[in-house]
KOLDO-638135 format. One record per atom (N, C-alpha, C): residue in three letters; atom name; z, y, x. Coordinates in Angstrom, 1 decimal. Layout:
{ALA, CA, {Z, Y, X}}
...
This chain:
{UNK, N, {-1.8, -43.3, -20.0}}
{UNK, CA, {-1.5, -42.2, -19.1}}
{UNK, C, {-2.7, -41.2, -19.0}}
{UNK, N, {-2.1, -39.8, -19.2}}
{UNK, CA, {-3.3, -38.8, -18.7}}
{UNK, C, {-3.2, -38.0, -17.7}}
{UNK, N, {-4.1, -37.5, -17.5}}
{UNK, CA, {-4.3, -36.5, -16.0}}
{UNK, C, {-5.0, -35.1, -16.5}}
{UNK, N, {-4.5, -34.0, -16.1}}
{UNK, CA, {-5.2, -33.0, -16.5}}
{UNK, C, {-4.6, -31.7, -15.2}}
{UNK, N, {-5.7, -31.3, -15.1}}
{UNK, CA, {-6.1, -30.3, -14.1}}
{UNK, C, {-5.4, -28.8, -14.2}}
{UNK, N, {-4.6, -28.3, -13.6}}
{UNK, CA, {-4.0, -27.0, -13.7}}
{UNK, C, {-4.0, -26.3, -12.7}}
{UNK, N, {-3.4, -24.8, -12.9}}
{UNK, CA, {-3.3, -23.8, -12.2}}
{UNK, C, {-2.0, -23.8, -11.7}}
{UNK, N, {-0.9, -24.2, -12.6}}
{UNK, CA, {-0.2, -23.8, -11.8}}
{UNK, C, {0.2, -25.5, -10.7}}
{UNK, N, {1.6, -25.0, -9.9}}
{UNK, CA, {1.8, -25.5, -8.8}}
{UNK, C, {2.9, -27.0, -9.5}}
{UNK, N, {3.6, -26.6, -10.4}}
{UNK, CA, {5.1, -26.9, -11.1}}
{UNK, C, {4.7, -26.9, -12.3}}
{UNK, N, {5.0, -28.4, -13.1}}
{UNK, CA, {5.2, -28.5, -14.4}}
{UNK, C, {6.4, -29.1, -15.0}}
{UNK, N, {7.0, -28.5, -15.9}}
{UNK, CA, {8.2, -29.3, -16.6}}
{UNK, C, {7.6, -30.1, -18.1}}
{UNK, N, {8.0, -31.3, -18.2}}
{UNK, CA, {7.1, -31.8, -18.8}}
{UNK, C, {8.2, -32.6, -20.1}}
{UNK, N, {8.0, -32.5, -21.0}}
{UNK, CA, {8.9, -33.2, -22.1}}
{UNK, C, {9.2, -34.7, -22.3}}
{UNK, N, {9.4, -35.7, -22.0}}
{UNK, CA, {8.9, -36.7, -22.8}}
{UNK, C, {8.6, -37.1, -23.9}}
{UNK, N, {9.0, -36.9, -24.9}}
{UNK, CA, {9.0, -36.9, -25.9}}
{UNK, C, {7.6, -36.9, -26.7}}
{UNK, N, {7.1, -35.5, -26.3}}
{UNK, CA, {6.3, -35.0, -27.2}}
{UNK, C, {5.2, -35.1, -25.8}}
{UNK, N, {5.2, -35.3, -24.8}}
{UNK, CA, {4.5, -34.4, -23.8}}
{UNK, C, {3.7, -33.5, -23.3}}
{UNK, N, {4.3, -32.3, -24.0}}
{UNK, CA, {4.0, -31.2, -24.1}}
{UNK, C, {4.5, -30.3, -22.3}}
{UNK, N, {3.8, -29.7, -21.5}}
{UNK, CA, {4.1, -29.5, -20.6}}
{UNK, C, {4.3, -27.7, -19.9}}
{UNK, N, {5.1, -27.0, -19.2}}
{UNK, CA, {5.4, -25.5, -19.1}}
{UNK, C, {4.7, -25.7, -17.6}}
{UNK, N, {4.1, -24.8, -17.4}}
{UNK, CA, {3.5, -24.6, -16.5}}
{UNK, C, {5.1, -23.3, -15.7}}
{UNK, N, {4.7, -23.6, -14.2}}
{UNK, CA, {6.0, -22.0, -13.7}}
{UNK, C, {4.9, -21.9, -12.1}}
{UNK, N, {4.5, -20.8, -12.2}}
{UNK, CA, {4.1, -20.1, -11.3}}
{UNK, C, {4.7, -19.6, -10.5}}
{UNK, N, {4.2, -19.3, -8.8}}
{UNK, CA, {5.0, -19.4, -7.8}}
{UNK, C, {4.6, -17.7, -8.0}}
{UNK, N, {6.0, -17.2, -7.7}}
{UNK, CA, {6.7, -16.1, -7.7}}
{UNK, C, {7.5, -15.4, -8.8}}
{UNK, N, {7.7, -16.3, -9.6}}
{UNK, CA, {8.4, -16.5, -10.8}}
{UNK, C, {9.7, -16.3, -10.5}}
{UNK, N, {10.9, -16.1, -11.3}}
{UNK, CA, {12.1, -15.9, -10.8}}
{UNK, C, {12.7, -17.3, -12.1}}
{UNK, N, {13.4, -17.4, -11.2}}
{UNK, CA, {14.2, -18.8, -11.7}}
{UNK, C, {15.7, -18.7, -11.9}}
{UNK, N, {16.3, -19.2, -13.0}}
{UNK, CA, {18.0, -19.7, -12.8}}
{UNK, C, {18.1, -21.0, -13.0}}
{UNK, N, {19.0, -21.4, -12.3}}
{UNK, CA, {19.5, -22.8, -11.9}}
{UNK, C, {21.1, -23.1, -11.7}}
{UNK, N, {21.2, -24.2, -12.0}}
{UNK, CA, {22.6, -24.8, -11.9}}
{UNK, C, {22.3, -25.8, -11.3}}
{UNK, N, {23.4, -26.4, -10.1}}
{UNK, CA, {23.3, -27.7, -9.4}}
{UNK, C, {24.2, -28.4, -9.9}}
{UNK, N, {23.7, -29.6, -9.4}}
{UNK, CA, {24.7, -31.4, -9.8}}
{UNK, C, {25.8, -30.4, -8.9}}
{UNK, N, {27.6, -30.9, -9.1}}
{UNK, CA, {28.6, -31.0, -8.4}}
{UNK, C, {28.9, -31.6, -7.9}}
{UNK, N, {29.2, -31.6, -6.3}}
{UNK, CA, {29.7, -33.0, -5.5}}
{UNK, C, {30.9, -33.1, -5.7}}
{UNK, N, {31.5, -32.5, -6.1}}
{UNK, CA, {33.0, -32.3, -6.1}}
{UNK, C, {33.4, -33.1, -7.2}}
{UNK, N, {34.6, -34.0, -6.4}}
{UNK, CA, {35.2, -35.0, -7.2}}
{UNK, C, {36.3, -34.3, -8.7}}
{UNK, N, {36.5, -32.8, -8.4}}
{UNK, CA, {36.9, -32.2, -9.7}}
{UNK, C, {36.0, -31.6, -10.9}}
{UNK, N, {36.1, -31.3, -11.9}}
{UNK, CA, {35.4, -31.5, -13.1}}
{UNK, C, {35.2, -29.5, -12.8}}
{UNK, N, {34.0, -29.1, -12.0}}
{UNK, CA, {34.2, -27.5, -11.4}}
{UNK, C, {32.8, -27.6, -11.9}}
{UNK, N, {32.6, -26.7, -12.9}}
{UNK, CA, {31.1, -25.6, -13.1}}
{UNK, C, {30.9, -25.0, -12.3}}
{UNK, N, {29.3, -25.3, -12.0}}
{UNK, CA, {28.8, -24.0, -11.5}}
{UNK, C, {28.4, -22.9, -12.0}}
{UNK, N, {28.0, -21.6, -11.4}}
{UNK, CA, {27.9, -20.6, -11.5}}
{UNK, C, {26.3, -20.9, -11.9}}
{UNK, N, {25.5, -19.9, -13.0}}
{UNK, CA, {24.5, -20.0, -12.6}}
{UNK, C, {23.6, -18.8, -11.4}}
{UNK, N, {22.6, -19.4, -10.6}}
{UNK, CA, {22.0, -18.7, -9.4}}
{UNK, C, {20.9, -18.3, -9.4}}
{UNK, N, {20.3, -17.4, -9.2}}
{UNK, CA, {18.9, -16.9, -9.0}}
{UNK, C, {18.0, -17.1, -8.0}}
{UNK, N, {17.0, -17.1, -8.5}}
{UNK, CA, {16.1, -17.1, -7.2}}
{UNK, C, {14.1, -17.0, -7.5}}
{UNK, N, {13.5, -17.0, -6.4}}
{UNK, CA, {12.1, -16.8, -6.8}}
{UNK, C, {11.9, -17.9, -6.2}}
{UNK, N, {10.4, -18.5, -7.3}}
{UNK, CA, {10.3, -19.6, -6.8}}
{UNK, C, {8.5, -19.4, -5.6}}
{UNK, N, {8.8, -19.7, -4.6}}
{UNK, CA, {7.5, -19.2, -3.7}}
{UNK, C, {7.2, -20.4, -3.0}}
{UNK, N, {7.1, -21.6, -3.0}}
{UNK, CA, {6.3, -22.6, -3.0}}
{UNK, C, {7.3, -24.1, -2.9}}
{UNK, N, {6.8, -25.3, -3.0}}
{UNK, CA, {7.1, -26.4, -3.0}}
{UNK, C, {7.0, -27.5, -1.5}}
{UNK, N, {8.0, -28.3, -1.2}}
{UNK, CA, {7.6, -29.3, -0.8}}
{UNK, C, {7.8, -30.1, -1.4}}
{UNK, N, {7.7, -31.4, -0.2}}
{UNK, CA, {7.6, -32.8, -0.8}}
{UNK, C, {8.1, -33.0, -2.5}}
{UNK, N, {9.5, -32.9, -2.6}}
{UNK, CA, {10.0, -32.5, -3.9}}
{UNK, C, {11.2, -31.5, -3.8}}
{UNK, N, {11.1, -30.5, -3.7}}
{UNK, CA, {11.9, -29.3, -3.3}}
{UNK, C, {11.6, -28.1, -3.8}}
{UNK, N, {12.0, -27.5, -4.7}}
{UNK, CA, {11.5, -26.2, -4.4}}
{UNK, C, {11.7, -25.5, -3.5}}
{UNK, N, {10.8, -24.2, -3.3}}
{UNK, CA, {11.3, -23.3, -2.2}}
{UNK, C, {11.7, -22.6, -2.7}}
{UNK, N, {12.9, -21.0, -2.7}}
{UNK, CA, {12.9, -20.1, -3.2}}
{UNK, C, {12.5, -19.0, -1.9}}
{UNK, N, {12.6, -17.9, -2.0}}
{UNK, CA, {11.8, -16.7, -1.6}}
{UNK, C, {13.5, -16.2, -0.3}}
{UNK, N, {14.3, -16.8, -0.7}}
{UNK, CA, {15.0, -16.0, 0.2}}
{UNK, C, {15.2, -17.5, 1.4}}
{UNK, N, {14.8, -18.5, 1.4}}
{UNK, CA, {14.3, -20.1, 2.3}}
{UNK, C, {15.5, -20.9, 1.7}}
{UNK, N, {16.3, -20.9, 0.9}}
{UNK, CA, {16.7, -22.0, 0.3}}
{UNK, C, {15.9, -23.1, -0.4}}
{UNK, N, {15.9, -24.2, 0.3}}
{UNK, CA, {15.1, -25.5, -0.3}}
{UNK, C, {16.4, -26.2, -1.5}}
{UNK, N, {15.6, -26.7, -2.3}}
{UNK, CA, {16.5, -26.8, -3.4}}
{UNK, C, {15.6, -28.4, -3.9}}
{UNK, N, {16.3, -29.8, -3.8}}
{UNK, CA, {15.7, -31.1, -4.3}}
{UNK, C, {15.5, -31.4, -5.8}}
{UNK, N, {14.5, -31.5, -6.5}}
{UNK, CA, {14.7, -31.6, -7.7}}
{UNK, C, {15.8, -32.4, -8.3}}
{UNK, N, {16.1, -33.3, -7.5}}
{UNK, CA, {17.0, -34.6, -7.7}}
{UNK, C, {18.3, -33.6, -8.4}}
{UNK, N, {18.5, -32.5, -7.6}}
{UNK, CA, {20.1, -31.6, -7.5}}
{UNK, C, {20.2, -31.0, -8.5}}
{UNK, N, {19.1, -30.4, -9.2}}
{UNK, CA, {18.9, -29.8, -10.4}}
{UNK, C, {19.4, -29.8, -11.6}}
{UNK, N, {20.4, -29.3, -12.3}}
{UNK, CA, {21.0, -29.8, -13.4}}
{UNK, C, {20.2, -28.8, -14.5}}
{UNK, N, {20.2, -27.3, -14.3}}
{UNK, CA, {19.7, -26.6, -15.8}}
{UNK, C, {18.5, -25.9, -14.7}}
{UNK, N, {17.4, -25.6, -15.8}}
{UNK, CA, {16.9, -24.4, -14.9}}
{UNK, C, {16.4, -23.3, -15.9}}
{UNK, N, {16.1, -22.2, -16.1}}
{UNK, CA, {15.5, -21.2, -16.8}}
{UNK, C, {14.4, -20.3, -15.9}}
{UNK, N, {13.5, -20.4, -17.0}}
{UNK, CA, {12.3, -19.3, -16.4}}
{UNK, C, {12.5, -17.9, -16.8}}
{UNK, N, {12.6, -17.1, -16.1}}
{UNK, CA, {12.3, -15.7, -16.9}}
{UNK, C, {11.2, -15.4, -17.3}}
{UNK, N, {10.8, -14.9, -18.7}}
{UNK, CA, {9.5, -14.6, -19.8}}
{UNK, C, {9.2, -13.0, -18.6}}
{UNK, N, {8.3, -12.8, -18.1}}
{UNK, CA, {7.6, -11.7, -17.7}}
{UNK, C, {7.6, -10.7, -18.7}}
{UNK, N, {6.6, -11.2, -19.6}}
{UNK, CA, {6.4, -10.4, -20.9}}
{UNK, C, {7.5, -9.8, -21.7}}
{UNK, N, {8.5, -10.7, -21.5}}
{UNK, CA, {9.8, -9.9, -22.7}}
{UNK, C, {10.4, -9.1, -21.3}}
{UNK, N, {10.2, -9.3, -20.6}}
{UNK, CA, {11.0, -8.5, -19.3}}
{UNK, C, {10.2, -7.1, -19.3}}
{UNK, N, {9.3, -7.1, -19.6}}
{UNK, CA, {8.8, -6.2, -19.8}}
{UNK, C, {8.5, -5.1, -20.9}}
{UNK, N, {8.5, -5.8, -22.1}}
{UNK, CA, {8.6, -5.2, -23.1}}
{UNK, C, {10.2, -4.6, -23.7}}
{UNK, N, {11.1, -5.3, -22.5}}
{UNK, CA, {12.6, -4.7, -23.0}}
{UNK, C, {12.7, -3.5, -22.1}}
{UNK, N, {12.2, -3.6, -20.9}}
{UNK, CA, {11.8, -2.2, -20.5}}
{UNK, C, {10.8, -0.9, -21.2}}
{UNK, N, {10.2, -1.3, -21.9}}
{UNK, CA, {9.4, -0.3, -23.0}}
{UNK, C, {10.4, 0.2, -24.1}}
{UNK, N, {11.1, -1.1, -24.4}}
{UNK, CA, {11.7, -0.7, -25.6}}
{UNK, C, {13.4, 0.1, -25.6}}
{UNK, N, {13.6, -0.1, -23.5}}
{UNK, CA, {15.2, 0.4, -23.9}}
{UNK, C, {15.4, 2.0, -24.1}}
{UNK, N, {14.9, 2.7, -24.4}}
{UNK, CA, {14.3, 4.9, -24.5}}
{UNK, C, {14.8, 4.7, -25.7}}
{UNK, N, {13.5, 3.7, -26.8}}
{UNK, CA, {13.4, 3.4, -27.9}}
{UNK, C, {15.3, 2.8, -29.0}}
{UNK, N, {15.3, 2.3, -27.9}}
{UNK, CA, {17.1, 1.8, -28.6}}
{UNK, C, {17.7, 2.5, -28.4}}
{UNK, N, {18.0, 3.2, -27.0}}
{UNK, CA, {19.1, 4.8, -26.7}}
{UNK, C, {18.4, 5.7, -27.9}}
{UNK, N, {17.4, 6.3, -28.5}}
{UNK, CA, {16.9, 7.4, -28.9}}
{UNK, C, {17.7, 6.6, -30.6}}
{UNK, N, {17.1, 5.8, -30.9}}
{UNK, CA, {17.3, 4.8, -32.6}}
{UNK, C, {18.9, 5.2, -32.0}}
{UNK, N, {19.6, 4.5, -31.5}}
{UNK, CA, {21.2, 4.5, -31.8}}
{UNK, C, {22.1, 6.0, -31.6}}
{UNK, N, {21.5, 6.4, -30.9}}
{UNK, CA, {22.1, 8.1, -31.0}}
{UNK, C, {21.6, 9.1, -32.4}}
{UNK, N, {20.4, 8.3, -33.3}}
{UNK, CA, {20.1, 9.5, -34.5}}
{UNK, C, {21.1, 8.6, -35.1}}
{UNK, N, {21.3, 7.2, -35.4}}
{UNK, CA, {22.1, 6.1, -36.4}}
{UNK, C, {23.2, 7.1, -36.0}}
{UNK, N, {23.9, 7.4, -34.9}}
{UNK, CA, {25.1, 8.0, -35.0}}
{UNK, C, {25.4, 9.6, -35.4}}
{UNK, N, {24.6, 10.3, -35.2}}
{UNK, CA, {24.9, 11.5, -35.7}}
{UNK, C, {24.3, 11.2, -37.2}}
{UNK, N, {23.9, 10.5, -37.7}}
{UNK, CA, {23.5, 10.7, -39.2}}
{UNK, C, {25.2, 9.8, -39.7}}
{UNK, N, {25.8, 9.3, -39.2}}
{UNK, CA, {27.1, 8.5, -39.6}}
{UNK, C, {27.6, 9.8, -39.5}}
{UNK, N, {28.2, 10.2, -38.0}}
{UNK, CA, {28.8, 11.3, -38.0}}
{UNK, C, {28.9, 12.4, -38.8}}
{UNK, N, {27.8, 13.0, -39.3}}
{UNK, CA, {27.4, 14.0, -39.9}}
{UNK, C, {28.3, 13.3, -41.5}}
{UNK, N, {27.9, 12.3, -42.4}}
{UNK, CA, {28.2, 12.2, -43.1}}
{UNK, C, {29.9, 11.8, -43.3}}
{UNK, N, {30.2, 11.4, -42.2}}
{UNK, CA, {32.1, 11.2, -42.0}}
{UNK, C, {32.7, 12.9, -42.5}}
{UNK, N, {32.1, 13.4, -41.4}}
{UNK, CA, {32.7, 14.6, -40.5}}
{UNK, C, {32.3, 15.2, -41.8}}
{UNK, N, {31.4, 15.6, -42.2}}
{UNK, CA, {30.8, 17.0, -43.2}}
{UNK, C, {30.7, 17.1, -44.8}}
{UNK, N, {30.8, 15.6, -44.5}}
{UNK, CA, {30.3, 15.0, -46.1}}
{UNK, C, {28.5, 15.2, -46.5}}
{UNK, N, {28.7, 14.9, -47.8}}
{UNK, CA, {27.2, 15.5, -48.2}}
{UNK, C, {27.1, 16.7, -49.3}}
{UNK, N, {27.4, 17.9, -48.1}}
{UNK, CA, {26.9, 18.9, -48.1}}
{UNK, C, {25.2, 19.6, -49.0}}
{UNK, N, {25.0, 20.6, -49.7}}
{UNK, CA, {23.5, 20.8, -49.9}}
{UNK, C, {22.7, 20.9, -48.9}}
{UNK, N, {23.0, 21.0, -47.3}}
{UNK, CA, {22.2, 21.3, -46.0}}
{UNK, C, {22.0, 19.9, -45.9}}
{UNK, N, {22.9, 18.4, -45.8}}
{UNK, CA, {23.0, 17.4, -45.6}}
{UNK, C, {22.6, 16.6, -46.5}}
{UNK, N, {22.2, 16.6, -47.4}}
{UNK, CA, {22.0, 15.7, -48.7}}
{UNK, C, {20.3, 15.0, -48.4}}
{UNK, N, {19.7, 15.6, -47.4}}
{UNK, CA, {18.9, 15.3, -47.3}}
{UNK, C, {18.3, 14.4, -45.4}}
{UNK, N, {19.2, 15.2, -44.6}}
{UNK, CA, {19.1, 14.9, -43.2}}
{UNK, C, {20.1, 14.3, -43.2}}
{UNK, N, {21.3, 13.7, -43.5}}
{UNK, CA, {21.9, 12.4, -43.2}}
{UNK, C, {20.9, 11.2, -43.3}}
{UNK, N, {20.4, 10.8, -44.3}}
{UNK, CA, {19.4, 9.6, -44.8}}
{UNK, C, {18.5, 9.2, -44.2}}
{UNK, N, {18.3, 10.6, -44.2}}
{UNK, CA, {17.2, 10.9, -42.7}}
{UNK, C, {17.7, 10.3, -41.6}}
{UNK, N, {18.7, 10.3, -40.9}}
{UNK, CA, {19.0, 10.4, -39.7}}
{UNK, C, {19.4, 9.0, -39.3}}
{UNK, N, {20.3, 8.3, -40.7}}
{UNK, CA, {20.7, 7.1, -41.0}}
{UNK, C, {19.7, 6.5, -40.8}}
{UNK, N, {18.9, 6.1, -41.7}}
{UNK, CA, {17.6, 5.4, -41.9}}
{UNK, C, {16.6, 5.4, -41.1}}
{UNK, N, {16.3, 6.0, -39.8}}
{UNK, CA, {15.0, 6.3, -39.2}}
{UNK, C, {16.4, 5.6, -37.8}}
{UNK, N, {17.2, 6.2, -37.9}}
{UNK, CA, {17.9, 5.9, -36.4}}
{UNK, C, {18.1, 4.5, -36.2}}
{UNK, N, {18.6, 3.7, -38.2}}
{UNK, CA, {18.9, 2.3, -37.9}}
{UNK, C, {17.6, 1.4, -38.1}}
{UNK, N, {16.4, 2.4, -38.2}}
{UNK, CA, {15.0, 1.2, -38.4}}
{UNK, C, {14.4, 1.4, -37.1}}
{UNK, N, {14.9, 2.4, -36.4}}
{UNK, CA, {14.4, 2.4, -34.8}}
{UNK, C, {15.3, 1.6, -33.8}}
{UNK, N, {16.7, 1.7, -34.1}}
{UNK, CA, {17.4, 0.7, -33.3}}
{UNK, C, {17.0, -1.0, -33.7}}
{UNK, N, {16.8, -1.3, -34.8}}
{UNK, CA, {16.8, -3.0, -35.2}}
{UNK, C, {15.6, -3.4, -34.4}}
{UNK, N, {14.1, -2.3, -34.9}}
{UNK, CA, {12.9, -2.6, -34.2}}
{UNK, C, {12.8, -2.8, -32.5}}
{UNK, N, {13.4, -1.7, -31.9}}
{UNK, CA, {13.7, -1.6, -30.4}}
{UNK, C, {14.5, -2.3, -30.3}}
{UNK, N, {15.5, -3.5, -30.4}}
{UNK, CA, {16.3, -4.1, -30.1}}
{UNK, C, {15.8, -5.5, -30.5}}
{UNK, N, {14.6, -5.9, -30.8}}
{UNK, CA, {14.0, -7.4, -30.7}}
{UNK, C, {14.0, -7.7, -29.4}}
{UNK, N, {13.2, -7.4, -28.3}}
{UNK, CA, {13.0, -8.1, -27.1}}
{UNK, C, {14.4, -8.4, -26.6}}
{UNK, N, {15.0, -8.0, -27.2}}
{UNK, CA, {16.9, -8.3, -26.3}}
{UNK, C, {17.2, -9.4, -26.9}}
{UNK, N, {16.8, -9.7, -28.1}}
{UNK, CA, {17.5, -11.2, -28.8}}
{UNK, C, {16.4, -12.0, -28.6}}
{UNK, N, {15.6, -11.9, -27.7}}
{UNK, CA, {14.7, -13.4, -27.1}}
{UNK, C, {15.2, -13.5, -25.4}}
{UNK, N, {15.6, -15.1, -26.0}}
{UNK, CA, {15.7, -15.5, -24.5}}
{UNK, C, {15.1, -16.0, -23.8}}
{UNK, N, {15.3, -16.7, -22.6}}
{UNK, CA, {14.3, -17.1, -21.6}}
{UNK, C, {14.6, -18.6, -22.1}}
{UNK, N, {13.0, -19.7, -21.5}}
{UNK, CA, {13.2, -20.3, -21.9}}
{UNK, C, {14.3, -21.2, -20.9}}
{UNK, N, {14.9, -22.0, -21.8}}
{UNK, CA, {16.0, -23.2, -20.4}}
{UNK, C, {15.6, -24.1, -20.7}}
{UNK, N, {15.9, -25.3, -19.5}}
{UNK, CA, {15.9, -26.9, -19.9}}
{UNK, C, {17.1, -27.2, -19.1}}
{UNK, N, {17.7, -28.4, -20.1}}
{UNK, CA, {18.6, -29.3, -19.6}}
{UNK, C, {18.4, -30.3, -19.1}}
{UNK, N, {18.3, -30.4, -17.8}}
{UNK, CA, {17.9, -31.8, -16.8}}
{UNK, C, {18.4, -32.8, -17.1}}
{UNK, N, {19.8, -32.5, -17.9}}
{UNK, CA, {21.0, -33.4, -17.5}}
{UNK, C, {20.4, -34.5, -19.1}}
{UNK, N, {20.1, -34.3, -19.5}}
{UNK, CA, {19.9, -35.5, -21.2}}
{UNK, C, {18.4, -36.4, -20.7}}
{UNK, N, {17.9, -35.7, -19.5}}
{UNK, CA, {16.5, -36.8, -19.2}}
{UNK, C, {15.5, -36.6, -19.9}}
{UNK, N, {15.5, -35.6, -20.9}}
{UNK, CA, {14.6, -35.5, -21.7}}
{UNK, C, {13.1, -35.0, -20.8}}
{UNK, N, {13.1, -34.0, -20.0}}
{UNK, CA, {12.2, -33.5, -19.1}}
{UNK, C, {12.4, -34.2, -17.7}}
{UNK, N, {11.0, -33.9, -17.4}}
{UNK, CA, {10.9, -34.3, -16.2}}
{UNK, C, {10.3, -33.1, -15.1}}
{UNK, N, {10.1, -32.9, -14.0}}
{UNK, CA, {10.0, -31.9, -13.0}}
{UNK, C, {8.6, -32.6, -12.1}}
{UNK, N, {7.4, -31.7, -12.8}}
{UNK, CA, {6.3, -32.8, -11.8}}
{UNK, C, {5.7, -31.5, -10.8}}
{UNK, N, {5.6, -31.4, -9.3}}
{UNK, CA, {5.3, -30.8, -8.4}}
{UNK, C, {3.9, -32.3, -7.9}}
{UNK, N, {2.6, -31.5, -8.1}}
{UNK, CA, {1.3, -32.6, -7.7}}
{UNK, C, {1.5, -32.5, -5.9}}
């Protein structure tokens, strides 16, 4: 058994490998609860900020106490991709509007001697700006599934 010293409050921890995710308090969280309900009913997944711990509870930010025990999925939101999809959404509207007028232009006009040169243009620069600006949208947050036991939920 090891012990090691951290910053943050909340670790999710693997068994497996035990490799462990640190989640800092003011983090925004999604979660799904166990069902009490004797019908076979999904839940919805719910949001919330995580702003401190008891005994074994989380707190969220708006005073819902939530028992780890109840916990079926949870996700962290990546700050950093949250932020860099905000850098990059200008970057995707500007890329997908030249991709379209350089389509357009070559539907609508053909290739013209004015066009033989700014369609390619317009193609090519619009669809290497949209694929580029459109990375942070295809990373997701990370999740864990409570439900296989593979992780565990350690609050010191």
């Amino acid at each position: 058994m090891t012990f090691s010293i951290t910053d943050a409050q909340v670790q999710i921890r693997k068994f497996s490998t035990q490799k462990s995710k640190e989640i800092d308090f003011g983090s925004t969280i999604y979660y799904k609860l166990y069902s009490d309900s004797i019908l076979k009913v999904e839940l919805t997944k719910e949001i919330g900020i995580l702003l401190t711990t008891s005994d074994s509870s989380f707190v969220l930010s708006d005073g819902i106490e939530i028992p780890i025990k109840d916990l079926k999925y949870l996700e962290i939101e990546n700050k950093k991709n949250k932020k860099w999809r905000g850098v990059m959404s200008p970057f995707l509207i500007t890329g997908i509007g030249f991709f379209i007028k350089g389509v357009t232009m070559a539907i609508a006009e053909g290739n013209e001697s004015t066009n033989k040169k700014s369609i390619p243009l317009y193609t090519g620069t619009g669809l290497a700006v949209t694929l580029f600006s459109s990375v942070p949208f295809w990373i997701k947050n990370k999740s864990y599934d409570l439900t296989t036991g593979d992780y565990e939920i350690l609050i010191p």
